[in-house]
C-alpha positions as CSV (number, residue, x, y, z in Angstrom):
1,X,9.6,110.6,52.7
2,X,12.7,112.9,53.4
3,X,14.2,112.2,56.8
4,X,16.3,115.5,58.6
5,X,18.2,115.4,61.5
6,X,18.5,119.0,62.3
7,X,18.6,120.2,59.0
8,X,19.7,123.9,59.7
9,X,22.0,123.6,62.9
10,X,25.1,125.5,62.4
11,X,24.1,127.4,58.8
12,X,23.8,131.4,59.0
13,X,20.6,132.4,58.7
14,X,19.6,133.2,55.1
15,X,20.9,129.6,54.2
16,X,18.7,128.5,56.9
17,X,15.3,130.5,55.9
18,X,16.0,129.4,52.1
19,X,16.0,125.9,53.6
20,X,13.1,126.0,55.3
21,X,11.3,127.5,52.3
22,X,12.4,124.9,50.0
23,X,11.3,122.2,52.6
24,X,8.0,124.1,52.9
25,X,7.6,123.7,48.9
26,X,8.4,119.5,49.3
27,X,5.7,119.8,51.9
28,X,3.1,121.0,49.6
29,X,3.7,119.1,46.9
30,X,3.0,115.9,48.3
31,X,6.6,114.9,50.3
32,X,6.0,113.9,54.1
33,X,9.1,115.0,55.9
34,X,10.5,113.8,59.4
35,X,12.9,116.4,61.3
36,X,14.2,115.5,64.5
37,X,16.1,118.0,66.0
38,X,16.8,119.6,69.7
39,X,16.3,123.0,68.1
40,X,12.5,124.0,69.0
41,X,13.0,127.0,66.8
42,X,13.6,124.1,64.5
43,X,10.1,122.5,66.0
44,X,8.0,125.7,64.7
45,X,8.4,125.4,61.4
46,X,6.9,121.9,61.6
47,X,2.9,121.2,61.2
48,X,2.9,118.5,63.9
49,X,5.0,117.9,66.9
50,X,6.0,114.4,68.7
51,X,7.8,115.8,71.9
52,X,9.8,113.0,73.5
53,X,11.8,112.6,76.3
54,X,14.1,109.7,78.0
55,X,12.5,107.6,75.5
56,X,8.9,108.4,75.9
57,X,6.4,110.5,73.7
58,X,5.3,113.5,76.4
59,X,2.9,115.3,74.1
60,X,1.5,114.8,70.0
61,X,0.5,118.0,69.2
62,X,1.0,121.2,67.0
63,X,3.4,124.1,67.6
64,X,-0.2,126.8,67.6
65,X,-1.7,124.3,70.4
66,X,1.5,123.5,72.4
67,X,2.0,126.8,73.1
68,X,-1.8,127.9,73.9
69,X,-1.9,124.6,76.0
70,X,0.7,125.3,78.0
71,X,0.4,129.7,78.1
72,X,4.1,130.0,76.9
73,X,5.2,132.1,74.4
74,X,7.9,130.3,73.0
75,X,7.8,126.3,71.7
76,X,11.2,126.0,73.9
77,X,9.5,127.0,77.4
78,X,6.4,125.3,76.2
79,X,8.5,122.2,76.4
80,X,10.2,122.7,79.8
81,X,6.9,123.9,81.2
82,X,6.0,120.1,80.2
83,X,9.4,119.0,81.8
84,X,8.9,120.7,85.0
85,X,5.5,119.7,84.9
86,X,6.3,116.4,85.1
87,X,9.0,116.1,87.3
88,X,7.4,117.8,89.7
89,X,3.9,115.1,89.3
90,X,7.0,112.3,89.9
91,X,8.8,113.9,92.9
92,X,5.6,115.8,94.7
């Protein structure tokens, strides 16, 4: 188990594709890794996603099905789509 906390914030990115490729490699061979991160760029290169906000999960899903699930384009609006969503269920 390898445990990242946004592995790649702040690098340039070459550093941060190499990265990901090497993390990609771990993957395959067997290593289960954790990333938490704000980044949803971050988010893609991920096979699941556990979406969480104030403390509570808000969707379990993949990065392919969040973003057909919710018509967005990008894993970032697919998550305030989900926001919006819900603050509007809470204050309409």
């Amino acid at each position: 188990l390898l445990v990242l906390d946004e592995p790649t914030v702040g690098l340039d990115p070459v550093l941060r594709a190499d990265l990901w490729d090497r993390f990609a490699r771990l993957a395959h061979s067997g290593t289960t890794l954790l990333v938490s991160s704000h980044v949803m760029d971050e988010a893609d290169h991920c096979d699941e996603l556990l979406l969480m906000r104030e403390a509570r999960v808000i969707a379990h899903t993949t990065p392919n099905q969040l973003r057909e699930d919710t018509r967005c384009q990008s894993l970032e609006e697919a998550f305030l789509s989900i926001i919006r969503r819900g603050t509007a269920a809470r204050t309409g």
